[in-house]
C-alpha positions in Angstrom: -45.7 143.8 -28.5 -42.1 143.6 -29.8 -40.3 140.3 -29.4 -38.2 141.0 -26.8 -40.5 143.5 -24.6 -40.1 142.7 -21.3 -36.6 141.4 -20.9 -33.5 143.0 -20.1 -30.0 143.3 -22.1 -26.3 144.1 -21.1 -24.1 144.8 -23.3 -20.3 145.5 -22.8 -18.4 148.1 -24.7 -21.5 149.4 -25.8 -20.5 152.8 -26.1 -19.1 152.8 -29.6 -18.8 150.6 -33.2 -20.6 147.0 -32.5 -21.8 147.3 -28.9 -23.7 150.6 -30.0 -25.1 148.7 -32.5 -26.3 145.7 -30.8 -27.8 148.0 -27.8 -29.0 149.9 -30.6 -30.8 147.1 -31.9 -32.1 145.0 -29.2 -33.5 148.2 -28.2 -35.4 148.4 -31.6 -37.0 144.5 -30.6 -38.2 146.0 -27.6 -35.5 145.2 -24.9 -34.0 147.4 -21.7 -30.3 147.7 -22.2 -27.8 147.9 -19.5 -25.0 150.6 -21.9 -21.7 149.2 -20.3 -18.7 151.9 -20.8 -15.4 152.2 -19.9 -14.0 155.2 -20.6 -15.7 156.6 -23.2 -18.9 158.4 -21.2 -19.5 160.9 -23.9 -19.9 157.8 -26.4 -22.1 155.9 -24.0 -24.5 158.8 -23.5 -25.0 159.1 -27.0 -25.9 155.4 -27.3 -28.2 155.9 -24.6 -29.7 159.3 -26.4 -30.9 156.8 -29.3 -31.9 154.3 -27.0 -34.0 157.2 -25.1 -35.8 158.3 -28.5 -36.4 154.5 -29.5 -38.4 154.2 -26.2 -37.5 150.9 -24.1 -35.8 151.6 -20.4 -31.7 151.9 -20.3 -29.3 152.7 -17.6 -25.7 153.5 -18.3 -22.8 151.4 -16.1 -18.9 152.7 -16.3 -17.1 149.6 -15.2 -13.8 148.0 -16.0 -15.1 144.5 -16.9 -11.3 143.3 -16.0 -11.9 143.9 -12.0 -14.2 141.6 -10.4 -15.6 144.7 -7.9 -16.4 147.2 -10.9 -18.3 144.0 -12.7 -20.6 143.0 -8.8 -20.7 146.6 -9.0 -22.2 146.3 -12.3 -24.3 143.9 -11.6 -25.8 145.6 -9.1 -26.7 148.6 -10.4 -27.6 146.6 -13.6 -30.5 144.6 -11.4 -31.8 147.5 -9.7 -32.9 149.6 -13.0 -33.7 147.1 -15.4 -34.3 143.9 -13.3 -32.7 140.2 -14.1 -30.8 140.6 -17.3 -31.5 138.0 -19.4 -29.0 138.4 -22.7 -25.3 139.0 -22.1 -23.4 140.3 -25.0 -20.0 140.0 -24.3 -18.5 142.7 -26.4 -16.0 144.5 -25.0 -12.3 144.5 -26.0 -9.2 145.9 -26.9 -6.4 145.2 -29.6 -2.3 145.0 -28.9 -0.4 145.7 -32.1 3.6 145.6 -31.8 6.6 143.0 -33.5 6.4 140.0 -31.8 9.6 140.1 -29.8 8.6 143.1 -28.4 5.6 141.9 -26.9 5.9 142.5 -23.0 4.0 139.9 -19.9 1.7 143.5 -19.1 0.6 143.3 -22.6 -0.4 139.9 -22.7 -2.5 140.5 -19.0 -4.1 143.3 -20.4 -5.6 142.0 -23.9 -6.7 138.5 -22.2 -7.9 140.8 -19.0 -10.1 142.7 -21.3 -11.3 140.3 -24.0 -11.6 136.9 -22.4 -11.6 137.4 -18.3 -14.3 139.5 -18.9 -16.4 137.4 -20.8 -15.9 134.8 -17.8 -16.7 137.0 -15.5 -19.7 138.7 -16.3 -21.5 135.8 -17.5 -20.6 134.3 -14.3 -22.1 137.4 -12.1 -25.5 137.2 -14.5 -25.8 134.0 -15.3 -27.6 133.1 -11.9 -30.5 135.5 -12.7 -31.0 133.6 -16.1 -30.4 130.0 -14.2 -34.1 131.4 -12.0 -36.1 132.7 -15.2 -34.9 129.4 -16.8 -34.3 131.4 -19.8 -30.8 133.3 -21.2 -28.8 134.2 -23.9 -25.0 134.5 -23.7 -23.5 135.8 -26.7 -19.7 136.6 -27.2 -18.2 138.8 -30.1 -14.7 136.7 -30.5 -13.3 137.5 -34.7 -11.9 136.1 -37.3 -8.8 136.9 -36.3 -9.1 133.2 -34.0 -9.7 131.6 -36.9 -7.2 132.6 -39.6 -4.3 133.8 -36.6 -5.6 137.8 -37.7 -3.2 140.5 -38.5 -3.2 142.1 -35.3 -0.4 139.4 -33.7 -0.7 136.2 -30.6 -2.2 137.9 -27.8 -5.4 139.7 -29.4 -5.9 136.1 -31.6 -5.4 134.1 -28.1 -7.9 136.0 -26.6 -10.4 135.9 -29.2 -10.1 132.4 -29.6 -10.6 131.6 -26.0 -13.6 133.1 -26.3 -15.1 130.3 -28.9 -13.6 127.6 -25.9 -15.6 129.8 -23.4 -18.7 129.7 -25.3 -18.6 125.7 -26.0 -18.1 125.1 -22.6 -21.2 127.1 -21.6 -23.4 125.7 -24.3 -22.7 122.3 -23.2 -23.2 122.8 -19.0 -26.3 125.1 -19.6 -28.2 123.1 -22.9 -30.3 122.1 -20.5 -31.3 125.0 -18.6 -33.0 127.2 -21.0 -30.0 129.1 -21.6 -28.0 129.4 -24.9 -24.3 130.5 -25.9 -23.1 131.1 -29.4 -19.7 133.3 -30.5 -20.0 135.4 -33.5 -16.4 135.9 -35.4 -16.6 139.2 -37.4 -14.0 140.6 -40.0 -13.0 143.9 -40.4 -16.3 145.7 -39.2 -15.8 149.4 -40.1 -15.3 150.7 -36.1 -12.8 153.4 -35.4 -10.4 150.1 -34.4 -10.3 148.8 -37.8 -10.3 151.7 -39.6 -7.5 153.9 -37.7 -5.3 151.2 -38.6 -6.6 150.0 -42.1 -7.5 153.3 -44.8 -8.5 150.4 -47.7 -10.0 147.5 -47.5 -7.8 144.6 -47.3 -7.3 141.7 -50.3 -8.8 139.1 -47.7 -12.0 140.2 -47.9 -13.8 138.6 -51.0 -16.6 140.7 -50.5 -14.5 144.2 -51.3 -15.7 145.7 -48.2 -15.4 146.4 -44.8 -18.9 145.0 -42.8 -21.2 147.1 -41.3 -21.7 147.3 -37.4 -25.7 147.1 -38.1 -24.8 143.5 -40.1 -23.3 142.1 -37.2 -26.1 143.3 -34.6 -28.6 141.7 -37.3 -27.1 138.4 -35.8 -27.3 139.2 -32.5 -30.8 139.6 -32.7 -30.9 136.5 -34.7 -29.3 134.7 -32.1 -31.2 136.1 -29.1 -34.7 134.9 -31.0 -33.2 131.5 -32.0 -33.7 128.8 -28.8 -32.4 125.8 -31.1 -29.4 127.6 -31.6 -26.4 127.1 -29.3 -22.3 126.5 -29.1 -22.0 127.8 -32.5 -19.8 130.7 -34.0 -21.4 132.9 -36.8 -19.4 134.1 -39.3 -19.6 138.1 -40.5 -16.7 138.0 -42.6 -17.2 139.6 -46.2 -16.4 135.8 -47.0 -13.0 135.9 -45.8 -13.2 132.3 -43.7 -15.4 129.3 -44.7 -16.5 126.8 -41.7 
């Protein structure tokens, strides 16, 4: 039996770059994945395709993880396939690139709607199934970019780091609980977001190379296997930030 045979998985923005590789490879331990998509249902069913041909259970959920009735709706259709989900990957999220002055109030609701509201309020809709198994993992893909203040300007780095706050908070109410919650902080992951902007590599990464989405899913499943291991943010950087 695989490690994680038996319990289910959501992750969010699963259709493309990291999600698809996490889904991907909690799929390979032996996990049922909820495949969360927003608009990119073409994407998703591929994800699921691999999933299908690996062998563990999946259902596919379009939802905008920014409206609380598309992420109970979620929730709900997540429960009734695949049962109590049991790891959250909080993955989904969006970049805002413009000059700094330009930077408009819909921009700012937007990003933090996406990458940080989200993360709130998923966990909050699936943490009560974990709270009843007395067992969960809660894992939330912030960057380095909320460490280092990024390249891609205030809001995306805002949101990113309010995502490591998120996370400490939840590892110190639920330590007790059977329940973990650790941040991973990657850098430059080669995923059409990065490289649409960047053709090169950038001087910041010591490592001469952009990271893999399979190196950050590695941790995931690291994390998800690891009950010792909570509030802490992993690095995936190339070596770009020490902690």
């Amino acid at each position: 039996m695989k490690a994680l045979s038996g319990k289910a998985a959501l992750v969010t923005g699963a259709s493309r770059g990291i999600g698809r590789a996490v889904a991907i490879a909690l799929a390979e331990e032996g996990a049922d994945v909820g495949v969360h998509y927003h608009t990119q249902e073409d994407a998703a069913k591929k994800t699921c395709s691999i999933i299908r041909e690996i062998g563990t259970r999946f259902v596919m959920v379009q939802a905008d993880v920014s409206q609380g009735n598309d992420v109970r709706n979620m929730l709900e259709i997540v429960q009734r396939e695949l049962g109590t989900v049991r790891i959250l990957v909080n993955n989904a999220g969006i970049s805002h690139r413009d000059k700094l002055e330009n930077m408009r109030e819909e921009d700012w609701d937007r990003v933090m709607g996406v990458n940080l509201k989200s993360a709130f309020m998923v966990t909050q809709a699936f943490l009560p199934g974990m709270r009843e198994q007395k067992w969960g993992r809660i894992i939330n893909i912030s960057s380095v970019a909320a460490q280092t203040g990024g390249v891609t300007g205030p809001i995306y780095v805002a949101s990113k780091a309010g995502l490591i706050g998120l996370t400490h908070s939840y590892a110190s109410l639920l330590v007790k609980e059977g329940i973990t919650a650790n941040t991973i902080a990657p850098a430059l992951i080669e995923t059409d977001m990065v490289t649409k902007v960047l053709k090169v590599t950038p001087a910041p990464i010591p490592m001469g190379r952009f990271g893999k989405v399979e190196e950050v899913a590695d941790v995931v499943v690291m994390l998800v296997k690891n009950g010792y291991m909570t509030g802490q943010t992993i690095n995936v950087n190339g070596g770009w930030y020490f902690s």
